[in-house]
N, C-alpha and C positions, 0 to 999 in steps of 0.2 A: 486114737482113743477118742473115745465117746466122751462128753460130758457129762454123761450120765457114769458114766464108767468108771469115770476120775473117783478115787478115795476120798472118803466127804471127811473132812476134820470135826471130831465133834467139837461142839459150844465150848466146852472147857479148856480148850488148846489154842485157844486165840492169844494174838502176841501180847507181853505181859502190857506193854503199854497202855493198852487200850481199858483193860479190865483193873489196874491200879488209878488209874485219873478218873480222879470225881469230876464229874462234871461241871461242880461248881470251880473248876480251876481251869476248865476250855477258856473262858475268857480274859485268865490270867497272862499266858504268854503273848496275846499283843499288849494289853497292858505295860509288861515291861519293855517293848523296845521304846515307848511312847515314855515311861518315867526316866529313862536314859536320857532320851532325845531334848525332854526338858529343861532337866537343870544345863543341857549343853546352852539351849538357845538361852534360859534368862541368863548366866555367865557371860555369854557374846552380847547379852543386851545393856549389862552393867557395865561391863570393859568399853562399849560401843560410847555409853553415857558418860563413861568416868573422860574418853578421847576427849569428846568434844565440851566438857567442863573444862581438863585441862588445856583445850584450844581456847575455848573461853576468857578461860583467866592468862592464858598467856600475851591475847587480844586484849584487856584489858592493860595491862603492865607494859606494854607494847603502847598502846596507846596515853599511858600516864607517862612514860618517859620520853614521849616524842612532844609531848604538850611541855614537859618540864624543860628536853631541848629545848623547844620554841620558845620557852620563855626567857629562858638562859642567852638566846641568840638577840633578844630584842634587848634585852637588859645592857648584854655589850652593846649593840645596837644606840642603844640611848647614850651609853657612855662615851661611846665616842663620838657622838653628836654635841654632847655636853664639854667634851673638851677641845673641840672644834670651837664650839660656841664662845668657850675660855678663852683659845687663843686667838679667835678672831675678837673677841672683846680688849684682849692684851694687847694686839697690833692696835685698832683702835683709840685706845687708851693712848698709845704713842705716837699716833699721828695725832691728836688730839693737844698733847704736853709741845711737842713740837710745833703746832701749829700755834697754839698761846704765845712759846718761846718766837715765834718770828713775828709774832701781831706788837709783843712789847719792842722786840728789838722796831719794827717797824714805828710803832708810836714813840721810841727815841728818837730815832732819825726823824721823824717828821719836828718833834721839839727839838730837835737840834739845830734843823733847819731854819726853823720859826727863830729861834733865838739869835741865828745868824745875819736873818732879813732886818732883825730888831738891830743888831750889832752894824749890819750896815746902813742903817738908816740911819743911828745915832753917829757913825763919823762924815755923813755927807751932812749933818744938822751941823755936828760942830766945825765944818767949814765954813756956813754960812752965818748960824744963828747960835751963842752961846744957849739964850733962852729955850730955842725952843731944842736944844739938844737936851737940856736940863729935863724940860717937858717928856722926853721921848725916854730918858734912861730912868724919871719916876715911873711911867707908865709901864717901863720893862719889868722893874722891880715887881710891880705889881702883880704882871702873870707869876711870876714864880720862873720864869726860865733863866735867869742868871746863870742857875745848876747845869743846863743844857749845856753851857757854851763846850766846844771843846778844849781839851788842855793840854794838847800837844798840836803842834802845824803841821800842816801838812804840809810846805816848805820848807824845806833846812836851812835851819838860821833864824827861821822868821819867827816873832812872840805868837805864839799859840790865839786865838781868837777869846781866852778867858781872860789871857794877860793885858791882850789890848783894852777889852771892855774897862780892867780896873784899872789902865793908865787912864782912860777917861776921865773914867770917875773921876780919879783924883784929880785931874786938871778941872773938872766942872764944878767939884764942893769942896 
């Protein structure tokens, strides 16, 4: 068949689509895939915002609780420095009381000693010189070590070195 030959449709037999759409609505249908496609992407753009806000803030809370850790950690930190410090103050303290305790026991024993050198000086005086033993047991009185002497012997049997001093005495006054 000819083209020419083909049965020509008349103008009024055209598909109804064509002759129902205004024209003013050809530009309607890409419009709509475009108002679809929109609210999709600002939707994915809020959910996208809302993620990384809540990344945000969970960065933040994250970081105020590692800072409040850290503070907590120094805190103990200090306390037990602070009671190191205590108990190293508290040995201290006790090597300190003991040390005292052995300087007085030590400054006895030296006046006891002293009172001793006095005690034997006054019985080698009173074998030679009443006077000057007299001399040497006012002299003793004087320091004050009478108290020193001791009051028990260190020999068994023998008068204590307090007892001796006050037979002296009383043979000298």
């Amino acid at each position: 068949m000819n083209p020419e030959e083909a049965p020509k449709t008349p103008p009024e037999e055209t598909p109804p689509q064509s002759v129902e759409s205004p024209p003013a609505h050809s530009p309607a249908p890409p419009d709509k895939p475009k108002s679809k496609s929109r609210p999709v992407k600002v939707y994915l753009t809020v959910l996208f915002c809302v993620a990384l806000l809540l990344l945000l803030i969970s960065f933040v809370m994250q970081q105020r609780n590692h800072l409040a850790l850290q503070d907590r950690n120094d805190s103990i930190s200090n306390t037990q420095e602070i009671a190191d410090l205590q108990l190293e103050n508290q040995r201290l303290q006790y090597e300190l009381e003991d040390k005292q305790a052995l300087e007085e026991q030590v400054q006895a024993q030296q006046k006891q000693v002293e009172a001793l050198e006095w005690l034997r000086q006054i019985e080698a005086a009173t074998r030679t010189s009443y006077t000057r033993a007299r001399e040497l047991v006012e002299a003793f009185e004087e320091t004050g070590l009478e108290s020193s002497l001791p009051t028990e012997s260190v020999v068994e049997g023998a008068d204590s070195p307090a007892d001796t001093y006050r037979s002296i005495y009383a043979m000298l006054f």
